[in-house]
Every structure is written in structure tokens, then in C-alpha cells.
TIGUKE-507275 format. One record per residue: residue in one letter; residue number from 1; x, z, y of N, C-alpha, C in turn. Coordinates in Angstrom, 1 decimal, always signed. Last residue first. Layout:
REC, A, NUM, X, Z, Y, X, Z, Y, X, Z, Y
...
***
This chain:
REC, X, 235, +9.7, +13.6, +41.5, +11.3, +12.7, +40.8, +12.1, +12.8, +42.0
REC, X, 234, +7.7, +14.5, +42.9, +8.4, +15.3, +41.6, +10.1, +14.7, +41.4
REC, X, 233, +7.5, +11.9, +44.1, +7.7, +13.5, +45.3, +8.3, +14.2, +44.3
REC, X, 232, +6.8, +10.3, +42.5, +7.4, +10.3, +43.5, +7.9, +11.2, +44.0
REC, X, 231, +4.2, +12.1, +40.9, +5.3, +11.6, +40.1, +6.7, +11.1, +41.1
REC, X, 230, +2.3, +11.4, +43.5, +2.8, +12.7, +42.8, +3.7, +12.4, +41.8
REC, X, 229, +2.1, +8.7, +43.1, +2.7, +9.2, +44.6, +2.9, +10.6, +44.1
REC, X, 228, +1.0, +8.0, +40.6, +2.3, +7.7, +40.9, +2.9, +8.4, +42.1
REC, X, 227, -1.6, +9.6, +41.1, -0.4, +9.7, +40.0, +0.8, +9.8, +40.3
REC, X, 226, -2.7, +7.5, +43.0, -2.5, +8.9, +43.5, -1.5, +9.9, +42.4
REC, X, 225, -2.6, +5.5, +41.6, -2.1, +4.9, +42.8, -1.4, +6.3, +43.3
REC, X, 224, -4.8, +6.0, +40.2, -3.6, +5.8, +39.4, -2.2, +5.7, +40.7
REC, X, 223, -7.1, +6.7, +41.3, -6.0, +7.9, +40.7, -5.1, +7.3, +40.1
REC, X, 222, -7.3, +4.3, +42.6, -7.4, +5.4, +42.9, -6.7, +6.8, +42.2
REC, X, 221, -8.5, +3.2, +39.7, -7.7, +2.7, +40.6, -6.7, +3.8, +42.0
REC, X, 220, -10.0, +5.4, +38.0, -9.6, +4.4, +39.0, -8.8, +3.8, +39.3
REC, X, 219, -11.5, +6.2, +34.7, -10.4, +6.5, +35.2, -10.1, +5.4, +36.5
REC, X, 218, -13.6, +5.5, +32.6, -13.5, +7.0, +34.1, -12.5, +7.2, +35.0
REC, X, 217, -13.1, +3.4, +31.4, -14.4, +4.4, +31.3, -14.3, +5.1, +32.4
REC, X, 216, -10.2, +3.1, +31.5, -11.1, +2.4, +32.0, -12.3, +2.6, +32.6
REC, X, 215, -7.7, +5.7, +31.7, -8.6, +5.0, +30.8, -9.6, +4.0, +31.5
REC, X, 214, -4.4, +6.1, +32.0, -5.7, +5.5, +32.5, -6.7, +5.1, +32.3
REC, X, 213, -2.4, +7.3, +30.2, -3.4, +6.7, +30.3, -4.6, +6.7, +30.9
REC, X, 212, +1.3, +8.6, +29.8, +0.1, +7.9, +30.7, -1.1, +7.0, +30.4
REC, X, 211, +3.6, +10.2, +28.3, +2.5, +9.5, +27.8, +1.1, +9.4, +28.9
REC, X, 210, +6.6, +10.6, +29.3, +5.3, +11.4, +29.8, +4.4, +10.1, +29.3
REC, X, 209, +9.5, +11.7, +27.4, +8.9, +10.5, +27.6, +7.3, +11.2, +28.1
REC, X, 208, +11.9, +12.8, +26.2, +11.9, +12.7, +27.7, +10.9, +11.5, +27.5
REC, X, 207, +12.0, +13.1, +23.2, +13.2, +14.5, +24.0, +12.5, +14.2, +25.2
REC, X, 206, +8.5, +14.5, +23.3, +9.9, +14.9, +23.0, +10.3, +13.4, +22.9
REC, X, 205, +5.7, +13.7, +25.1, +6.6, +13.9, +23.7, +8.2, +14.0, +24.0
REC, X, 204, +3.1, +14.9, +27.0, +4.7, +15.0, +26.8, +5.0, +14.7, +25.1
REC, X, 203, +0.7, +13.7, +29.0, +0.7, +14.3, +27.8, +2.5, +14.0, +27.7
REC, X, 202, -1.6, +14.5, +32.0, -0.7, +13.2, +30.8, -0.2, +14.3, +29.9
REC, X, 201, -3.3, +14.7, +34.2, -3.3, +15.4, +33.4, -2.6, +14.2, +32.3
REC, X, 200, -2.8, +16.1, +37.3, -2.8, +15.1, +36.8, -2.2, +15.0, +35.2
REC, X, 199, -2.8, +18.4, +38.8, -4.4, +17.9, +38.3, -4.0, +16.4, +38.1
REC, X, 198, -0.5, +19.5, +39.3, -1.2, +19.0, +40.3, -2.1, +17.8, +39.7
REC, X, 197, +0.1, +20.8, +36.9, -0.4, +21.9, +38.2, -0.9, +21.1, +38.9
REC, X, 196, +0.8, +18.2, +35.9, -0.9, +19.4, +35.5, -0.9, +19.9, +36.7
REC, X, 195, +2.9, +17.9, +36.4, +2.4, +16.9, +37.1, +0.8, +17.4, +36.8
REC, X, 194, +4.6, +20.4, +35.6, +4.6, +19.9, +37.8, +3.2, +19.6, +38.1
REC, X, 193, +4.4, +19.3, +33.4, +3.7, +21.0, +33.7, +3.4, +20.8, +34.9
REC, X, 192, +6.4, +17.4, +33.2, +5.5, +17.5, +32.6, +4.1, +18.7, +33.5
REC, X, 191, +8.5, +18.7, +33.8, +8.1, +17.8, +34.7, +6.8, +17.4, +34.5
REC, X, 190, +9.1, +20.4, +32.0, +8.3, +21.3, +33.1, +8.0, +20.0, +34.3
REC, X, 189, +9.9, +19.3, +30.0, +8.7, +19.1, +29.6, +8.1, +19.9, +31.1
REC, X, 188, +12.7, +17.5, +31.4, +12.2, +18.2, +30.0, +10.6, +18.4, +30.3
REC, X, 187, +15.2, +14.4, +31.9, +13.7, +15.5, +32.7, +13.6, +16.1, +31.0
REC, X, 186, +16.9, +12.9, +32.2, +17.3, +13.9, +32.1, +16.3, +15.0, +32.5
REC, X, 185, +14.6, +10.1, +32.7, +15.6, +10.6, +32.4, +16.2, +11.6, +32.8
REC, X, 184, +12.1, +9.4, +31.1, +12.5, +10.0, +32.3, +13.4, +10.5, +31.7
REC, X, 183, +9.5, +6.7, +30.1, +11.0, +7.3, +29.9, +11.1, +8.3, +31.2
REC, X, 182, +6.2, +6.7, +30.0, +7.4, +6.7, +30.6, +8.7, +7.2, +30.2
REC, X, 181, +3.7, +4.2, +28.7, +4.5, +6.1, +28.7, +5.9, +5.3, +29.0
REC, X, 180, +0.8, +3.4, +28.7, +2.0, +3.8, +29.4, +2.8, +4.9, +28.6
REC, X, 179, -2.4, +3.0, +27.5, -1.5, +3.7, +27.5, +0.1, +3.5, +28.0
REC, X, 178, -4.5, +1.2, +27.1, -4.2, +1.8, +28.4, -3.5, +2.5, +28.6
REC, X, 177, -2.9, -1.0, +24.7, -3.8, -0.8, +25.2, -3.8, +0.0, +26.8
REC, X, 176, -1.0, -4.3, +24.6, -1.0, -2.5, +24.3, -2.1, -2.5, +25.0
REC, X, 175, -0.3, -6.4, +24.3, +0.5, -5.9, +23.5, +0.4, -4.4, +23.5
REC, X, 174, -1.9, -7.8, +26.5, -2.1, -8.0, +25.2, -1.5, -7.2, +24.4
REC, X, 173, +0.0, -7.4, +28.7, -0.9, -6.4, +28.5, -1.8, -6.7, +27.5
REC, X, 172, +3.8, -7.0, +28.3, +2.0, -7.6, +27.8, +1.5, -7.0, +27.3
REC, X, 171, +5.5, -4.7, +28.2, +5.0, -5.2, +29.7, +3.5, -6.3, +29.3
REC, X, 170, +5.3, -2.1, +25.3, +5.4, -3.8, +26.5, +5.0, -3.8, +27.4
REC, X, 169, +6.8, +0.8, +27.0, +4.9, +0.2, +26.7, +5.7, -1.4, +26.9
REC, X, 168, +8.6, +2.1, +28.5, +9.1, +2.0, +27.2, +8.3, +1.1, +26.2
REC, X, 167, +9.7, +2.3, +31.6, +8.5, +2.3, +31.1, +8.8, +1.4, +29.7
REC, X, 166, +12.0, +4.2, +33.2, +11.6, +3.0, +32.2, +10.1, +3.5, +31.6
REC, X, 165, +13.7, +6.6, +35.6, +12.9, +6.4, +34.8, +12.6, +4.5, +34.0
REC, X, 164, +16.1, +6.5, +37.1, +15.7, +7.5, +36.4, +14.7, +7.4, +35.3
REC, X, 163, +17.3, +5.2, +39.3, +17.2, +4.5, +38.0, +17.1, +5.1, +36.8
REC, X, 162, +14.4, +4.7, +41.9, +15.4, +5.1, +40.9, +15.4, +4.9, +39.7
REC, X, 161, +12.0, +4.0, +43.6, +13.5, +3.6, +43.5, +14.3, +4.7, +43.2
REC, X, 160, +9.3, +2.4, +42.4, +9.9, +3.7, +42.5, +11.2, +3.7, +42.5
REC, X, 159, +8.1, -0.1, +41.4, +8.0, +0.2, +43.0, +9.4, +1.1, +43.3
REC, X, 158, +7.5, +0.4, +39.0, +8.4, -0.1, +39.2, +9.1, -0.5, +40.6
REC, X, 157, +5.0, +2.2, +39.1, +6.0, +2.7, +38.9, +7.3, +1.4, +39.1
REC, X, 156, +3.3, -0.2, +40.6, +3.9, +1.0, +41.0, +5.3, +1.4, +41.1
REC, X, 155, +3.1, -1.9, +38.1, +3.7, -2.3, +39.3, +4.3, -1.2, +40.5
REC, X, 154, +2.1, -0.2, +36.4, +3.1, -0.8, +36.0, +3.7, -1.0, +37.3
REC, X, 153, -1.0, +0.1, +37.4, +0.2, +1.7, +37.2, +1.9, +0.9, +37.2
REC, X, 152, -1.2, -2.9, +37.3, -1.2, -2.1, +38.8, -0.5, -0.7, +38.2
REC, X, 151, -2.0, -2.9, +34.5, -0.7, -3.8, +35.5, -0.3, -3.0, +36.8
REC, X, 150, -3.5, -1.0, +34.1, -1.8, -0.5, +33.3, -1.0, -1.8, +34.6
REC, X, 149, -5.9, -2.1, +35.4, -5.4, -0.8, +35.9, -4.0, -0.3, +35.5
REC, X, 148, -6.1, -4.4, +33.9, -5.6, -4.4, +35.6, -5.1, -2.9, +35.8
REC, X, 147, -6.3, -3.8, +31.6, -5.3, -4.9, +32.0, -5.2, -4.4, +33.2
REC, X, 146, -9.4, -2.3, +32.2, -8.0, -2.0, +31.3, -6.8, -2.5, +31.9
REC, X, 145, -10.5, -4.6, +33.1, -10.3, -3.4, +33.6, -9.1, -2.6, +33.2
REC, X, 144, -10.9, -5.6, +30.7, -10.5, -6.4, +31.1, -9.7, -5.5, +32.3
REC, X, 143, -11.7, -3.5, +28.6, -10.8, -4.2, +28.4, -9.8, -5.0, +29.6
REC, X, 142, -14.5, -3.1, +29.7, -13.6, -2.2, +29.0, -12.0, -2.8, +29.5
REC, X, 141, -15.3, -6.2, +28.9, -15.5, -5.0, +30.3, -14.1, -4.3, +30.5
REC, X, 140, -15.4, -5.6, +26.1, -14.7, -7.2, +26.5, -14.8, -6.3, +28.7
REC, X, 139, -16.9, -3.8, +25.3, -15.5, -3.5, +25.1, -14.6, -4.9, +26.4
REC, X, 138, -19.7, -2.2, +27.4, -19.0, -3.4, +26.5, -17.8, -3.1, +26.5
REC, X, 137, -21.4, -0.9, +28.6, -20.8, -1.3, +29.1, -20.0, -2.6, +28.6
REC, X, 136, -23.3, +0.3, +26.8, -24.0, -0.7, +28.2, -22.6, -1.3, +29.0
REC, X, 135, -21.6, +0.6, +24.5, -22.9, -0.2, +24.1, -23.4, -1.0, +25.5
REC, X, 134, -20.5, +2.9, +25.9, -19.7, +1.6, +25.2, -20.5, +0.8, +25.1
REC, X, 133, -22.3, +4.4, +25.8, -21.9, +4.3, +27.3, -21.2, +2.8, +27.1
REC, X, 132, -23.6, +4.8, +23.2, -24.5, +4.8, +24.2, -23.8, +4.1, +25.3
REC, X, 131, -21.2, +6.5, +22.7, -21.5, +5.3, +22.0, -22.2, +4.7, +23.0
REC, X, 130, -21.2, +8.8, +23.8, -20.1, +8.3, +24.3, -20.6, +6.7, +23.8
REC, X, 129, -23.3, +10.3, +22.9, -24.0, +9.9, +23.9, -22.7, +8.7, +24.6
REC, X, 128, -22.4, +10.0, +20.3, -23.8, +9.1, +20.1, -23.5, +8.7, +21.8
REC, X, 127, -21.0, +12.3, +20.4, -20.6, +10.5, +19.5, -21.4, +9.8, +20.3
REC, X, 126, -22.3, +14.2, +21.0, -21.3, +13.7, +22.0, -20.9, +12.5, +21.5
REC, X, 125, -23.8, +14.2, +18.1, -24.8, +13.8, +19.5, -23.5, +13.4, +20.8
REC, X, 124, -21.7, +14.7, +17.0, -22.3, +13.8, +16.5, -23.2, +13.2, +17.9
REC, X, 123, -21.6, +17.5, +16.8, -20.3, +16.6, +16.8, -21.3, +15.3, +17.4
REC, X, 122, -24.4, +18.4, +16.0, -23.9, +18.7, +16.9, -22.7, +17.8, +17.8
REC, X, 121, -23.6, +17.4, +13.0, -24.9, +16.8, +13.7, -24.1, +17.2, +15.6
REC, X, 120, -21.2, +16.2, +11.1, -21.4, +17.7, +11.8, -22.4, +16.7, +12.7
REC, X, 119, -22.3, +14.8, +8.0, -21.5, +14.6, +9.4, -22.1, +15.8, +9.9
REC, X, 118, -21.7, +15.4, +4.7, -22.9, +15.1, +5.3, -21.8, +15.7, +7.4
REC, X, 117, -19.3, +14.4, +2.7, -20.2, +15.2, +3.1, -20.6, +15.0, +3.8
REC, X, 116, -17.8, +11.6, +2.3, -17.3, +12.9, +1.4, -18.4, +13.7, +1.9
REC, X, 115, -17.4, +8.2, +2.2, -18.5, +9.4, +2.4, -17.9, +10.9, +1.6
REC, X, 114, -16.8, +6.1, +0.8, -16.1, +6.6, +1.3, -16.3, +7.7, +1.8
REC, X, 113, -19.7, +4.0, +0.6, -19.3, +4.8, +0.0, -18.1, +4.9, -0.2
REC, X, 112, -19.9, +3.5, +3.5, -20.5, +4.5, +3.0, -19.8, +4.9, +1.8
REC, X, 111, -18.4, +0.9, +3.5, -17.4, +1.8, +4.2, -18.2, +3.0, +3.8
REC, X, 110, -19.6, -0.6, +0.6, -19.5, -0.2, +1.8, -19.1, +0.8, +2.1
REC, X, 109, -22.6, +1.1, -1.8, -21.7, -0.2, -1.1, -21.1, +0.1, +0.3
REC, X, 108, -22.3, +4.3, -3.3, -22.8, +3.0, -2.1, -22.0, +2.2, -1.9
REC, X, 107, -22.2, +5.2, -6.6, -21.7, +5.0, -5.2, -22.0, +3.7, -4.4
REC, X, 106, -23.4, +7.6, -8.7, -24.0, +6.3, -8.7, -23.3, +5.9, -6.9
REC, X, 105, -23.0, +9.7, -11.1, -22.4, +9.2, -9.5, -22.8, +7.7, -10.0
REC, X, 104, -26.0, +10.0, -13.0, -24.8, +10.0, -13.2, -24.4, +9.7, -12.0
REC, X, 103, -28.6, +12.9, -12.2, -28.2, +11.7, -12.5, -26.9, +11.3, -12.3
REC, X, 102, -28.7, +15.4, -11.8, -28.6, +15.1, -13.3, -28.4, +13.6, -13.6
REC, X, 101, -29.2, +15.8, -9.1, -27.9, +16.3, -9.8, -28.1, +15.7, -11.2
REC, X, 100, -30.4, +14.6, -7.1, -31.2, +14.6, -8.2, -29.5, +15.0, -9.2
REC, X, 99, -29.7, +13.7, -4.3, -30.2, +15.1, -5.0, -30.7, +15.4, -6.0
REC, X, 98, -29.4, +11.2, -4.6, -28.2, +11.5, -4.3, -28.5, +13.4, -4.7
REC, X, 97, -30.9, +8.8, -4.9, -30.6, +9.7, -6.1, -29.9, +11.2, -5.6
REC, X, 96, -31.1, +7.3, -2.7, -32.1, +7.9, -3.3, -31.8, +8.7, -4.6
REC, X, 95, -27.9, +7.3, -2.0, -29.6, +7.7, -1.1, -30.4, +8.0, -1.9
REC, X, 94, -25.6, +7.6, -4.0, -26.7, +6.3, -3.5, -27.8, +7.5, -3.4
REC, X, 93, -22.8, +9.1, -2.7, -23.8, +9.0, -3.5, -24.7, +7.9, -3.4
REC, X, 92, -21.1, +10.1, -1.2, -20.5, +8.3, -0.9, -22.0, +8.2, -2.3
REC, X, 91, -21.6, +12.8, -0.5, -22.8, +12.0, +0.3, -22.3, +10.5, +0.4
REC, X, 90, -20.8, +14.2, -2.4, -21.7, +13.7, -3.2, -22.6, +12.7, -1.9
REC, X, 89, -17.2, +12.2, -3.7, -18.3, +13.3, -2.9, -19.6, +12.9, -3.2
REC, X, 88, -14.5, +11.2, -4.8, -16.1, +11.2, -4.6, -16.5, +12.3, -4.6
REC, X, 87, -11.6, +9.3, -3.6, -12.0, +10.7, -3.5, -13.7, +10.4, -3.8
REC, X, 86, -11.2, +6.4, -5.5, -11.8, +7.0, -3.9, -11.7, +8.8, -4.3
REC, X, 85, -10.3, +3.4, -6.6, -10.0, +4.6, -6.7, -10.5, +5.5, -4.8
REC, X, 84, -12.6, +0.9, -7.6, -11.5, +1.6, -6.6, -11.3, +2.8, -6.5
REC, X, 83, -14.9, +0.5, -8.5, -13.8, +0.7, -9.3, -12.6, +1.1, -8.5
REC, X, 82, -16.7, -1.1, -7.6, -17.2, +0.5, -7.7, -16.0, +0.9, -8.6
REC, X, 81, -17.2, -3.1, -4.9, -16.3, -2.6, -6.2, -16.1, -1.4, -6.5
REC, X, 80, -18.5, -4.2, -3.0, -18.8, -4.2, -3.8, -18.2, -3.3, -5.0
REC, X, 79, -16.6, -4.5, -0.7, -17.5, -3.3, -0.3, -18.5, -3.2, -1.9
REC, X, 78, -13.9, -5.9, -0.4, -14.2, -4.6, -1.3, -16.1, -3.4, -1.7
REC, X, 77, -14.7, -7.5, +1.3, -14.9, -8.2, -0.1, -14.3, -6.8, -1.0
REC, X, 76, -15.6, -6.3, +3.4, -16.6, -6.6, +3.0, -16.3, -7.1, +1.6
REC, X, 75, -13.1, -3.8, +4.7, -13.8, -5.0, +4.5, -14.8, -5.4, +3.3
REC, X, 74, -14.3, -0.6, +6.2, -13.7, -1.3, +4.5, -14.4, -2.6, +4.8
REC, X, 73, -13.3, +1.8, +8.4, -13.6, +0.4, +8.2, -13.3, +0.0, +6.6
REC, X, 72, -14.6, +4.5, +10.3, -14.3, +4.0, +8.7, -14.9, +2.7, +8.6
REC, X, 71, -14.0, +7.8, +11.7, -14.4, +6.7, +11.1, -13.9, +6.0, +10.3
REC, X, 70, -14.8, +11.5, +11.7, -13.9, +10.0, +11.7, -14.5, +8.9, +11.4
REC, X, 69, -15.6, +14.2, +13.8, -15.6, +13.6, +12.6, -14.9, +12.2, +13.0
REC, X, 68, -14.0, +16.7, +15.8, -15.3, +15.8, +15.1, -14.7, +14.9, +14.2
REC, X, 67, -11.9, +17.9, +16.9, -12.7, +18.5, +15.5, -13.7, +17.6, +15.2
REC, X, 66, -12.0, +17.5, +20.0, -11.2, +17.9, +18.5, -12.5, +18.5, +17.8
REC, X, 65, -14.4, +14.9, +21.2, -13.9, +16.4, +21.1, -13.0, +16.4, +20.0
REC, X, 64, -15.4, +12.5, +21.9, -15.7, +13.3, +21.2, -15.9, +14.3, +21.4
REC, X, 63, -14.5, +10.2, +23.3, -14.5, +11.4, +23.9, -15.9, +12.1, +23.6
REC, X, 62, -13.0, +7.8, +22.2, -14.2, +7.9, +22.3, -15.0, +9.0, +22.5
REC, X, 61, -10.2, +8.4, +22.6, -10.7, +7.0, +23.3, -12.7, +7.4, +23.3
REC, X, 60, -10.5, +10.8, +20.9, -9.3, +10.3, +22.0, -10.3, +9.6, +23.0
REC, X, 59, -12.2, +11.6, +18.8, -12.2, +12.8, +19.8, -11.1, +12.3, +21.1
REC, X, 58, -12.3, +9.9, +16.8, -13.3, +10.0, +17.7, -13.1, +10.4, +19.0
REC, X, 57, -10.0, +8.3, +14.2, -11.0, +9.8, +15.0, -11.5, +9.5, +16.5
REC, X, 56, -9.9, +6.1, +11.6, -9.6, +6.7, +13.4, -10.3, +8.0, +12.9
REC, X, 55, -8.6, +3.2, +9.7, -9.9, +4.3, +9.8, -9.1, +5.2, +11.2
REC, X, 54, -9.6, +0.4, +8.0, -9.0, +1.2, +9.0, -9.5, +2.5, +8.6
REC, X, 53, -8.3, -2.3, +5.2, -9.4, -1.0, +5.8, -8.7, -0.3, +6.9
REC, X, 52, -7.5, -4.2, +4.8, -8.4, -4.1, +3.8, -9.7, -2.6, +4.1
REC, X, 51, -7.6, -6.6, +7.1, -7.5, -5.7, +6.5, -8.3, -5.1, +5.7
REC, X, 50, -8.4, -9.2, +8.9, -8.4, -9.2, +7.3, -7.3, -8.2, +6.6
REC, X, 49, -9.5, -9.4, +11.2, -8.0, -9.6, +11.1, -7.9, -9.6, +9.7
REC, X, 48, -12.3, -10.1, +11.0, -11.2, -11.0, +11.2, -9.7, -10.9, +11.1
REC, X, 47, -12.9, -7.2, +10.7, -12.8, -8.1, +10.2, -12.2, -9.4, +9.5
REC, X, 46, -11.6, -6.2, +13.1, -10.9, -5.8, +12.2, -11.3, -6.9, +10.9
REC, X, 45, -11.1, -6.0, +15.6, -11.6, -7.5, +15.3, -11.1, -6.9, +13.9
REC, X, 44, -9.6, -4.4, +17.8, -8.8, -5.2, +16.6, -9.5, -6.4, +16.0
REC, X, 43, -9.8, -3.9, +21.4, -10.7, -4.5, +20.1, -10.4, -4.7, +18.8
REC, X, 42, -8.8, -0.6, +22.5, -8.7, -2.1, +22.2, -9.5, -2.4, +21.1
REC, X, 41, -10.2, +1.8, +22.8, -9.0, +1.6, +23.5, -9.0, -0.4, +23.5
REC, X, 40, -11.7, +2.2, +20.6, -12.5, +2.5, +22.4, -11.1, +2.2, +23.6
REC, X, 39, -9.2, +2.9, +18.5, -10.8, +2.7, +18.7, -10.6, +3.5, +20.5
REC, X, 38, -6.7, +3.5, +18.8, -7.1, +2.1, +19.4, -8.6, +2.2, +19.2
REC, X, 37, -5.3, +5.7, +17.7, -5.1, +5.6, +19.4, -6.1, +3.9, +19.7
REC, X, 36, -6.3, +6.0, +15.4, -6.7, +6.9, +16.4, -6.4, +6.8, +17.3
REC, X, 35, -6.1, +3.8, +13.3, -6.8, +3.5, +14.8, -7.0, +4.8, +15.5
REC, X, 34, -3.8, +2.7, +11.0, -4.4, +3.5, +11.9, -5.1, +3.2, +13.0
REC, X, 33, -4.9, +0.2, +8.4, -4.4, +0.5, +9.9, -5.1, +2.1, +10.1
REC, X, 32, -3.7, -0.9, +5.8, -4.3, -0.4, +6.2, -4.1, -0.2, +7.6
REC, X, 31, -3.8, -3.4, +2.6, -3.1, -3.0, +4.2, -3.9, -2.1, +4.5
REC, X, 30, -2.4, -3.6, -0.4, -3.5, -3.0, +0.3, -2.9, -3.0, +1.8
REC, X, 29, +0.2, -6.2, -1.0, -0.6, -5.0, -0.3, -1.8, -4.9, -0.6
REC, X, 28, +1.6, -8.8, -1.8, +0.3, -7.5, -3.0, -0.1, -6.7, -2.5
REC, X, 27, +2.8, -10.0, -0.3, +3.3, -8.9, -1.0, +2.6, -8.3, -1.7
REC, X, 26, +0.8, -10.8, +1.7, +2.1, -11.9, +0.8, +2.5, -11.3, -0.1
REC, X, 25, -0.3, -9.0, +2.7, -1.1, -9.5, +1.2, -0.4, -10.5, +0.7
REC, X, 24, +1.3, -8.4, +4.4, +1.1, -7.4, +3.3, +1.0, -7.9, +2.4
REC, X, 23, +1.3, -10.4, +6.3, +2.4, -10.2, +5.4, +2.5, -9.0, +4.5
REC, X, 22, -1.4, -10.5, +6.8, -0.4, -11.3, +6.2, +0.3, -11.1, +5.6
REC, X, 21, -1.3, -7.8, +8.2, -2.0, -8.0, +7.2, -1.4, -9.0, +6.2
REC, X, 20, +0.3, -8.6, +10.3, +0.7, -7.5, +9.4, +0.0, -7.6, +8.5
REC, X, 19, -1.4, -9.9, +11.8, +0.0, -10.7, +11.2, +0.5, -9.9, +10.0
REC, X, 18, -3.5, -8.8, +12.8, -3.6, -9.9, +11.5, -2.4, -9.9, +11.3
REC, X, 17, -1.9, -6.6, +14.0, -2.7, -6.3, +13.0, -2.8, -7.5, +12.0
REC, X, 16, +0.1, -6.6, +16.1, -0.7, -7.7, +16.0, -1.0, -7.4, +14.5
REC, X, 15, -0.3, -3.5, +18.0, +0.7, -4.3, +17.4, +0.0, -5.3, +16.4
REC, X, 14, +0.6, -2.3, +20.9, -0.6, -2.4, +20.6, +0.2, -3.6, +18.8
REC, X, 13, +2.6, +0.6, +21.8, +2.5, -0.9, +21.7, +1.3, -0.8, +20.8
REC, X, 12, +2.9, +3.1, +22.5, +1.8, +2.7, +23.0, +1.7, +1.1, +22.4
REC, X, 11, +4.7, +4.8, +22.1, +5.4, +3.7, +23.2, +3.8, +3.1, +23.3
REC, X, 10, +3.5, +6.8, +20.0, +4.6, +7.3, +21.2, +5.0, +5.8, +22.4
REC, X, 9, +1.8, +5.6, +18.7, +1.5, +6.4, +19.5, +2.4, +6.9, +20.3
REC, X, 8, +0.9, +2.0, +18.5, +1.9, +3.1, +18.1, +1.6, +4.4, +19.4
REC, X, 7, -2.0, +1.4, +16.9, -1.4, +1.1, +18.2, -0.4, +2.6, +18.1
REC, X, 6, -2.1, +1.0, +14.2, -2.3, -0.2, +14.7, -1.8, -0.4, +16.4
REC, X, 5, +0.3, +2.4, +12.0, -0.5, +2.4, +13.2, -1.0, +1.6, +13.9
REC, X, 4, -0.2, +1.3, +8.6, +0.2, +1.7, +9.8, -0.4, +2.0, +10.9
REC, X, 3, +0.4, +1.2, +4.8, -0.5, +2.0, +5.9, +0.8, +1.7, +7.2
REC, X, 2, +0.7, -0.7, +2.5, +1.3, -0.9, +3.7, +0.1, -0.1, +4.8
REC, X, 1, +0.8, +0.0, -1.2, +0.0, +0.0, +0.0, +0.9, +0.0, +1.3
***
């Protein structure tokens, strides 16, 4: 099996899924993708790209929360094959049997049956009401906004005169989603801390890199512009 990230979580690259597929199933792969940084981030098209399956969490791009539940892509020419090796639970069961304990596992077609227990309902309504917003707005929207808001952060930061920092994200904005992250050099994690205190909220990985995203959904123009001018004054 060839599991990866479909959008790397430390540089953000967005990374061409069909190709990798390709060259899995040149090889006898199972492919898989991660999508916890690319659901509600970028489109995969997962279908089309012809993996054999993804799967994410909720709680990033589709503003969940921690702890909710996951998703689940299985292409369609598995969705028949009751011979795949799966973890079984009793909610990948078939519907109408599924309480009748005496009858043999009987498993759903489709990314269902991958089902281990019944979804946190509570969890679920923040799903629904985030879904709801995606639904009026659209990904192809989403997206396009997207581009502009990492080009314009991009152009910024490259504005900034010193040779302290690199932005580590391709520069194509096909090749990543809204994520940035910055190199800084000889910085530790209280540059990090600076940029909270002043209600700009990114994320730190080890040894020197501040993970930036702008998200589309909520995020301006305007605060990106206002970021950078506090990241200035810091550096």
C-alpha cells in the first residue's frame, strides 16, 4: 500500500494526487491519501483522480472542532467487494438487519461499509451547519479567493526587507492550498507567541517555521495585509 498526504502538512505543498495514483497502481498499489489538511482546503476530485481511497477529519478546514468525527472516500470499483479486509463494526452492517444480532455480518456497499459506530450527533450539527456554508458558497469560490489571498500574503511577505525569512509553500498556487509557512531564521517559538499576543493566530513547527493560513471562508484581505505589518515590527 502507498498511504500519503495529499497536502503536506509542514510546507503545505498541495501534491498532484492523480500522478501518484499512477504510479502506485504501476506498482500494484493500493493508493491512499491523507486529506486532513485538504478537505474544505482544495478540490482533489478524488474520483477522477483514481484512488483507491482517502480519508480526513473535520475539525481543520471544515471547522468542526477536535474530537469530531472523520471522513471517507472509497472509490466506486471497490464499493462492491465484501472481501476486503476492513476492521467490522456493527454500524459498516446493512440497515435493515443491523439490530437483529442473530443474523450473519452482512456489510454495506461503499465508503459505508467502513462504518465502525454510530456518529457523535452533537459533533455533527457543527458538520452540518459548516457544510451548509460550503454548499451556498461553493469550493470553485472558495478556491479562487483562495489563490488571491496566498498570492497577495506571498507578495507581501516578499516585500519585507530581510534575509531572514523564505516562504518554504510553492510559489504555484495550483500546488498548495491556503497555507504558507514561513522559514524564520534564527527565530524559536516566542516569535511565534509575539504574533498570538497580538491576535494573530498561526501555528509553530519545529526548528523555525510559522504555518500561515488564510482561509477564504473568514479570513480578508485585510488581515492578511495586517499580519504581515505585525510580523514586520516583530522581525
Amino acid at each position: 500500500m502507498l498511504l500519503i498526504g495529499g497536502v503536506n502538512y509542514y510546507t503545505g505543498q498541495y501534491l498532484d494526487i492523480k500522478k501518484i495514483a499512477a504510479l502506485g497502481h504501476a506498482k500494484s498499489c493500493i493508493v491512499g491519501i491523507d486529506l486532513a489538511h485538504g478537505a474544505g482546503n482544495v478540490s482533489p476530485e478524488l474520483h477522477d483522480s483514481g484512488v483507491d481511497f482517502a480519508a480526513w477529519c473535520t475539525y481543520k478546514y471544515l471547522n468542526s472542532g477536535p474530537g469530531s468525527l472523520a471522513g471517507l472516500f472509497v472509490h466506486e470499483r471497490h464499493a462492491k467487494n465484501r472481501n476486503l479486509p476492513r476492521f467490522a463494526g456493527w454500524w459498516n452492517h446493512n440497515k435493515e438487519t443491523r439490530f437483529n444480532m442473530r443474523q450473519p455480518f452482512d456489510v454495506m456497499p461503499g465508503a459505508e461499509g467502513w462504518q465502525l459506530s454510530n456518529p457523535p450527533i452533537l459533533s455533527m450539527a457543527a458538520i452540518k451547519a459548516s457544510l451548509d456554508m460550503f454548499d451556498l458558497v461553493g469550493m470553485k469560490a472558495l478556491r479562487k479567493k483562495s489563490e488571491k489571498l496566498t498570492g497577495y500574503f506571498e507578495f507581501l511577505i516578499q516585500q519585507i526587507d530581510t534575509d531572514r525569512i523564505k516562504i518554504i509553500t510553492p510559489s504555484n498556487p495550483k500546488e498548495r492550498g491556503c497555507q504558507l509557512s514561513i522559514q524564520v531564521k534564527d527565530a524559536d517559538k516566542s516569535l511565534h507567541q509575539k504574533l498570538m499576543d497580538k491576535n494573530v493566530i498561526t501555528d509553530w513547527r519545529e526548528p523555525d517555521v510559522i504555518r500561515c493560513a488564510p482561509v477564504p471562508m473568514y479570513n480578508s484581505f485585510k488581515d492578511v495585509y495586517e499580519m504581515v505589518a505585525i510580523l514586520k515590527t516583530l522581525l
